[in-house]
N, C-alpha and C positions, 0 to 999 in steps of 0.2 A: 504494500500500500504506500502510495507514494506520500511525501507530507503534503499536497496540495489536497489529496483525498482524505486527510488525517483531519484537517480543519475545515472544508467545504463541508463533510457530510454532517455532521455533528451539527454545525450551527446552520447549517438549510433545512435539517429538521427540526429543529429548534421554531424557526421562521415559519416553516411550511404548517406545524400544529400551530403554532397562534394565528396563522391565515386563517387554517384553515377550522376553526373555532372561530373567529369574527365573522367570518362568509356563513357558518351555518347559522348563526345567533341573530345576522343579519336577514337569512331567509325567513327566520322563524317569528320576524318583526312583523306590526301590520301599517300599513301607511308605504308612504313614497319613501322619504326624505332619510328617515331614520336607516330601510335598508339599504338604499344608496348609496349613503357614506359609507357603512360597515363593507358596504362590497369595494368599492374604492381604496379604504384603509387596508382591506384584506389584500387587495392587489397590490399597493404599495410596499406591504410591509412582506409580501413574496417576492416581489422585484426589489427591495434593499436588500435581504439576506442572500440572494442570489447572487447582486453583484457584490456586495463585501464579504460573501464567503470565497469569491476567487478572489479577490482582489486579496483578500488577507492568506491565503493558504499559498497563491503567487507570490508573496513579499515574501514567507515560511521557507518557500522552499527554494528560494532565491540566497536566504541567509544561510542557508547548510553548508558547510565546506565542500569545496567540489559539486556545484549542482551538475547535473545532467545537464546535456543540450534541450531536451524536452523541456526543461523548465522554462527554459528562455521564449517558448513560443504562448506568449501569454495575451494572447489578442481574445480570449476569453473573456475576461472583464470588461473590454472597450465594448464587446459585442453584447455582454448583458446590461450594460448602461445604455445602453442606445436601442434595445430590442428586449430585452427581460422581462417589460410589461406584458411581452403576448403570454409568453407562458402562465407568469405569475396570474393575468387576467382570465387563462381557463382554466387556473388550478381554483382560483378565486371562484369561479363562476357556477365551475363543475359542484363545488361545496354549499354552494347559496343554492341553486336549482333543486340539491338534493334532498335538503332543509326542505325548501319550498314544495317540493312533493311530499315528503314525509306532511308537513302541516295541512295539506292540501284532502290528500287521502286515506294518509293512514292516524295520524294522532289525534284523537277524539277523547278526551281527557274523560266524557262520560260514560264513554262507553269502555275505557279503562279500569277506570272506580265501580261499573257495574259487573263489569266481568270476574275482577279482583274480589269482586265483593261476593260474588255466584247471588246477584240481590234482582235477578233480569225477570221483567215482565219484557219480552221484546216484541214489538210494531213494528214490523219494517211496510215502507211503502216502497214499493220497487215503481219508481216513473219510466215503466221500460218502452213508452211509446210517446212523445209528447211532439207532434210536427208541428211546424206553423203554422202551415196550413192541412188542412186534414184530406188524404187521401181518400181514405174511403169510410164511409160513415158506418163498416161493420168493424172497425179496428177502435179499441175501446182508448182512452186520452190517456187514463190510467187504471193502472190494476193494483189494488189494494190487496196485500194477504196482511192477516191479522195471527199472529201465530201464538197458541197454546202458552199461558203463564208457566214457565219453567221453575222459578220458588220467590215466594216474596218472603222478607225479614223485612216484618213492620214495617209494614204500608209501602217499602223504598217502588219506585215504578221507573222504569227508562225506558225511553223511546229512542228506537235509532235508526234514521234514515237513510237509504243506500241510494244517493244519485246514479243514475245510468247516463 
């Protein structure tokens, strides 16, 4: 392992989990403004560890006695200073989207609490046909099932709707 690999990995993942914790904390926001910045923070502060982990692991292995030839080809950092935003913007982005689907689809904090709880009376409305304009007037808007109380503890009831 060279020293430029000795100091790069270590502090790009260092960089890379607090990106990429601000991109998901940023998906999981609601509004504009709030997870814009965090996506932008997150992207910045993936494209600074990027370029100051070569930049520094380049001086590292610069200082050694006798470096290598290889060390000397250090166009590395000029290229993540002036280009590291793409990356850092899809590691960024990749993390905020994925947030944003988990909040989207899957984390429903009551339907968590009811499941954890085994406390489920479940509704589901399945909307499995709803057009704008309606095709034919034998295809029903919506289908309602109502399905069997599974256990209630004291009185708890949750309803939980499955968009299609």
């Amino acid at each position: 392992m060279t020293p430029l690999q000795e100091i790069f990995i270590p502090s790009f993942c260092v960089g890379g989990l607090v990106s990429a914790v601000m991109a998901f904390i940023g998906g999981r926001l609601s509004g504009i403004t709030g997870p814009l910045i965090l996506l932008f923070m997150s992207t910045f502060v993936c494209w600074l560890t990027l370029f100051l982990g070569l930049e520094v692991g380049y001086h590292v292995w610069h200082s050694r006695p006798n470096p290598p030839p290889e060390a000397f080809s250090d166009t590395a950092p000029m290229g993540a200073l002036f280009a590291g935003w793409i990356p850092g913007g899809f590691f960024a982005c990749f993390w905020f989207g994925t947030s944003w689907l988990i909040k989207k689809f899957v984390w429903n904090l009551k339907l968590l609490y009811c499941l954890m709880r085994q406390k489920v009376w479940v509704n589901w409305r399945l909307n499995w046909w709803r057009p704008i304009m309606p095709i034919s007037p034998l295809l029903p808007d919506v289908l309602s099932v109502d399905l069997p109380k599974v256990s209630v503890v004291r009185g708890w009831r949750c309803s939980i709707r499955i968009p299609w």
